[in-house]
Every structure is written in C-alpha cells, then in structure tokens.
PATI-545539 format. One record per residue (C-alpha): residue number from 1; residue in one letter; x, y, z. Coordinates in steps of 0.05 Angstrom, whole numbers, plus 5000, padded with zeros to 4 digits. Example, Ala and Ser with C-alpha at 12.3 -4.5 7.8 and 13.67 -1.06 7.14 Angstrom:
BEGIN
1, A, 5246, 4910, 5156
2, S, 5273, 4979, 5143
END
This chain:
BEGIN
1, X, 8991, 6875, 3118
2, X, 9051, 6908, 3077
3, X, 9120, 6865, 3078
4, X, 9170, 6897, 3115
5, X, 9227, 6881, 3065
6, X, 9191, 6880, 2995
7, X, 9132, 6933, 3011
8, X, 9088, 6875, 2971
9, X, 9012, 6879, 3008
10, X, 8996, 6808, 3037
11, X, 8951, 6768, 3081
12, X, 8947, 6792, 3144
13, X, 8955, 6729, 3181
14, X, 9017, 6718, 3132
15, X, 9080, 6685, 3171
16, X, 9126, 6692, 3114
17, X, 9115, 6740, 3054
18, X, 9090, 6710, 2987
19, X, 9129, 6753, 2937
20, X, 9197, 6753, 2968
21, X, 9201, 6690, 3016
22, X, 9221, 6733, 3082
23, X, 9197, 6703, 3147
24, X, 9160, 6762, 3182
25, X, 9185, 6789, 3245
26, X, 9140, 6814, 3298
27, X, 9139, 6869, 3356
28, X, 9111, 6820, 3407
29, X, 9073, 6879, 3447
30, X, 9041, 6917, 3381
31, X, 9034, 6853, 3337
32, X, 9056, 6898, 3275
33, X, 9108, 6859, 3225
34, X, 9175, 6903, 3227
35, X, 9244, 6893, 3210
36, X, 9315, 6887, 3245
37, X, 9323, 6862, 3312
38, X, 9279, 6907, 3352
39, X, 9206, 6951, 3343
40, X, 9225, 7022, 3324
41, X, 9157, 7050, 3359
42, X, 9164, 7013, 3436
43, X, 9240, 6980, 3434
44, X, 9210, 6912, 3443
45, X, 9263, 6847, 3409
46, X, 9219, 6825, 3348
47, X, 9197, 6745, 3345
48, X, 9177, 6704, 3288
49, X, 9094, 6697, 3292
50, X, 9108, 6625, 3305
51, X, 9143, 6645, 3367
52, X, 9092, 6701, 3384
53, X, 9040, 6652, 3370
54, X, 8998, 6688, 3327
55, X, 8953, 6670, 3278
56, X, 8931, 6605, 3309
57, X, 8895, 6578, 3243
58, X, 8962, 6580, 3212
59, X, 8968, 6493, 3192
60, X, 8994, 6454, 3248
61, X, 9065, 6410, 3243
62, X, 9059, 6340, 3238
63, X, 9090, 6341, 3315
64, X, 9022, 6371, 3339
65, X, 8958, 6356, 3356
66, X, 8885, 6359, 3335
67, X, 8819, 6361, 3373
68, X, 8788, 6296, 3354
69, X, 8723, 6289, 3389
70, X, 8684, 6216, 3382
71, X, 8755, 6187, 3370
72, X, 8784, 6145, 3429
73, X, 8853, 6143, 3438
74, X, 8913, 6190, 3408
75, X, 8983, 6165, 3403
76, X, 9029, 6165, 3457
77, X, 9044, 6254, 3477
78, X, 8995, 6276, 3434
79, X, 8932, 6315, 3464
80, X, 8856, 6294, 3470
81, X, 8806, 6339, 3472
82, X, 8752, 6316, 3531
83, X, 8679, 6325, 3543
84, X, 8681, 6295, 3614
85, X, 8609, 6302, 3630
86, X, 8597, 6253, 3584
87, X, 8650, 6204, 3581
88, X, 8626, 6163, 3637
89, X, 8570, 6138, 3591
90, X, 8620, 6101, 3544
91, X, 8668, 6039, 3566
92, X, 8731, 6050, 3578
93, X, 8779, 6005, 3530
94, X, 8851, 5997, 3506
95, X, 8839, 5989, 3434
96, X, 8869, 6054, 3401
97, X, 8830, 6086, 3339
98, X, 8855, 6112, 3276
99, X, 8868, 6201, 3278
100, X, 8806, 6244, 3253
101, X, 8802, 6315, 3246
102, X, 8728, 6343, 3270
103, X, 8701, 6409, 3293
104, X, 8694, 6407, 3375
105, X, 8624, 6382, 3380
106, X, 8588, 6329, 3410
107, X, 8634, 6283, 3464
108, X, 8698, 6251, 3478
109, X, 8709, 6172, 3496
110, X, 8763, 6170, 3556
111, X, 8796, 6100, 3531
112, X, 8866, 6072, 3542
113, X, 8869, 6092, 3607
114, X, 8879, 6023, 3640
115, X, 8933, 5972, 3643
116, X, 8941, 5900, 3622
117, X, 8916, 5878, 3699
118, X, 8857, 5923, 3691
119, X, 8882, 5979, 3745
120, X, 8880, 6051, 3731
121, X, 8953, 6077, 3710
122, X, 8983, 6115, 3755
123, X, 8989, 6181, 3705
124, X, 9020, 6250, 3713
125, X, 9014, 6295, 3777
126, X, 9057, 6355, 3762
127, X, 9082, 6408, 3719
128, X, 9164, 6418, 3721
129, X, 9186, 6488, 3692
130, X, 9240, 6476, 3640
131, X, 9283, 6530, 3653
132, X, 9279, 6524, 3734
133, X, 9260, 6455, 3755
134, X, 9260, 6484, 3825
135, X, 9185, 6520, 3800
136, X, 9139, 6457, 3810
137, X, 9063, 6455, 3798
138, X, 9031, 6400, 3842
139, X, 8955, 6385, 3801
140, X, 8901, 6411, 3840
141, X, 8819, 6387, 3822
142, X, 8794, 6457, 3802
143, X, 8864, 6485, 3809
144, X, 8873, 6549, 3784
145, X, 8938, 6574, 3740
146, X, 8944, 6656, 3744
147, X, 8985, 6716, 3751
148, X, 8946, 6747, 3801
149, X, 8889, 6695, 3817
150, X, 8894, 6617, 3834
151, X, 8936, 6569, 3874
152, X, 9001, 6575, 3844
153, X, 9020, 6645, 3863
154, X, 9085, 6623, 3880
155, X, 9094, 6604, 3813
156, X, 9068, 6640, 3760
157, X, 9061, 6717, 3799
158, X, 9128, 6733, 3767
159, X, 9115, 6710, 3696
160, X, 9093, 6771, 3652
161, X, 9062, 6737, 3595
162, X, 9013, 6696, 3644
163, X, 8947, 6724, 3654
164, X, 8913, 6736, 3724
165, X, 8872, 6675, 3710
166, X, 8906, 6633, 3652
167, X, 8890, 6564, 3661
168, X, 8845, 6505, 3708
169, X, 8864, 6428, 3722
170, X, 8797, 6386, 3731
171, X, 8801, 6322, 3766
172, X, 8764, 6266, 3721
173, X, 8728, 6211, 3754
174, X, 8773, 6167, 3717
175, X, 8831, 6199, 3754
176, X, 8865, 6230, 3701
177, X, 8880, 6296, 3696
178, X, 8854, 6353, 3645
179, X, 8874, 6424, 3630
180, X, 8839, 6477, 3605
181, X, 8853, 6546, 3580
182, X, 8809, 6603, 3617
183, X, 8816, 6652, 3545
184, X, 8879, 6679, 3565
185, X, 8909, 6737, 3530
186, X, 8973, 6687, 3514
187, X, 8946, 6624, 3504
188, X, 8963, 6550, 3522
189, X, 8993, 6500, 3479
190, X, 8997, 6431, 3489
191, X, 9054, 6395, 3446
192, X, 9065, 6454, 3409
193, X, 8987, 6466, 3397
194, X, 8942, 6519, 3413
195, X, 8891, 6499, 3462
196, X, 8818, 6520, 3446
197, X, 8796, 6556, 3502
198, X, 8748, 6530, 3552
199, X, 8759, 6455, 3527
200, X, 8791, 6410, 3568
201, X, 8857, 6369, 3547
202, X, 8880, 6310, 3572
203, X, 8951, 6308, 3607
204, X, 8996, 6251, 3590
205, X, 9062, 6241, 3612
206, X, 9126, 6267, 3576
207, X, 9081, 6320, 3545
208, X, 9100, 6394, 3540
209, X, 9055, 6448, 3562
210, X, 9067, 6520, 3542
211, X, 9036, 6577, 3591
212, X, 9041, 6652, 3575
213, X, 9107, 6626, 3535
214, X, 9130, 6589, 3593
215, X, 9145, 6520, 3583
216, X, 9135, 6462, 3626
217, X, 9140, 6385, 3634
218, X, 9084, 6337, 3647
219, X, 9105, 6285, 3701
END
C-alpha cells in the first residue's frame, strides 16, 4: 500500500509506515489507509488498524493470548484454546504448565478447573455489555450470538458490526463454558486477541470479550 503522508510504497498489512513513522489511519468500511479524520470516498471516521482489527498476524501485546494446544493451564484472564472432544481422555489437575506457542493441532488438556476440596468451581455464566450493563447475555449450551440469527436477539439485533451468526457457547462436560467464533465478518477477541474461527476458547472470569467491536464482561 502507498503511505498516506509520505507517498513511500509499504507492506500492505503495515500499521504504521516504515519510512516516516505515521500510524496509518483507516476507512473502517473500504479498509483503504487515508488521512485526516474522515474517508474522502464514503464519509466514514477513520480508525487505527488496531482498532479496525485488521491484519490479525500483526504480533500480539504481551497482555494477550496464544492458542497453546497440549499445554494445561494459562494464567489467570488469559484464553485456552479447547479440543473438547478429547479432553475427557486426560485427568483433570491443578498443576499449572509453563506458556508455549504451537500451531492449533492435535488436543487440549481441560486442567485447573477444580478447587482445593476437589468440587468443580462455580465459573462464569454471563456476558455484561460495558457500555450498557442493562444488555446481559445469560450462556446458553449451543447458544447462538447473531444479528439476525440466535438466542440473543434482544441483544445483539441492533449492533451493526455483529454478523447474523457471529458467535456459539458450548457447554463442556466439565461445566465450563467455551466460545467460539462462527467466521464472522468482524471477528471475536478474547483479551484483546483474535479468536481463530471455529475453535473453541475457554471463558474465565474477569475476562473481556470483544463482539463485532462490542465489548463485554465475563461473569
């Protein structure tokens, strides 16, 4: 792509320009970089690509989180990515395992779900929306998140960026929750990271959840 300010050609999936140092603005409805406040083609207010989420290779912050299949447990508000068909074929245990980064393949242990008396914890039931804590999400087994399709109509039917189907919350055996992205146009993040689509995340108290730029709480 050209640089709005500098006219120097650079990668397209640039955020900031490396010949001048600009951060790059974008129209959030034609993705093109431009400059000013707003897109001179469609009117639209212009974003960072951070904010637009683009470019979802770009290297993560050291506040997000990595898919880390075969590894156990993450740190407290972090997200775990979750092969549930087959976690039921390892133990479930407390003792937390050092961070990897891995490709998604192969499975998921479900571990440091249980407390000191050997119970299950109690865990999160609900999404809160930030802005209006009046908009509640209630988790659903095979509950569907969508503009136009799902249980949460009430919801998400006046939210733009959502897509008609956006989103799913599975039920584990274990009785812990998982979300999954359904390869929505906007993407879901998790603690400020892009969620592969079609893989299943594990919900965690405290955590953050981002849908169609919308953000929630996990309680």
């Amino acid at each position: 792509m050209i640089c709005p300010k500098c006219k120097a050609d650079i990668p397209d999936d640039s955020w900031f320009c490396d010949q001048c140092g600009c951060e790059l603005m974008f129209c959030p409805k034609c993705k093109s970089p431009a400059k000013g406040k707003r897109c001179t083609q469609c009117g639209s207010e212009l974003v960072t690509g951070k904010e637009l989420g683009l470019f979802a290779s770009q290297p993560a912050t050291a506040a997000s989180t990595t898919q880390v299949p075969n590894i156990s447990q993450q740190q407290n508000n972090t997200t775990t990515n979750i092969d549930y068909n087959d976690v039921l074929k390892n133990n479930i245990s407390a003792q937390p395992q050092p961070r990897q980064q891995a490709q998604p393949s192969g499975s998921s242990t479900l571990r440091g779900s249980s407390d000191s008396a050997g119970g299950v914890d109690a865990g999160p039931s609900r999404l809160v929306m930030l802005d209006d804590p009046s908009k509640v999400v209630v988790f659903k087994d095979n509950g569907i998140i969508g503009r136009t399709n799902g249980d949460y109509l009430d919801v998400f039917s006046n939210l733009p960026y959502v897509s008609g189907t956006h989103a799913k919350f599975t039920l584990h055996s274990s009785k812990q929750w998982l979300i999954a992205d359904l390869g929505s146009t906007n993407g879901t993040k998790l603690q400020n990271t892009d969620l592969i689509p079609n893989s299943n995340y594990l919900l965690k108290k405290g955590q953050i959840i981002e849908i169609g730029f919308v953000k929630f709480r996990v309680e």
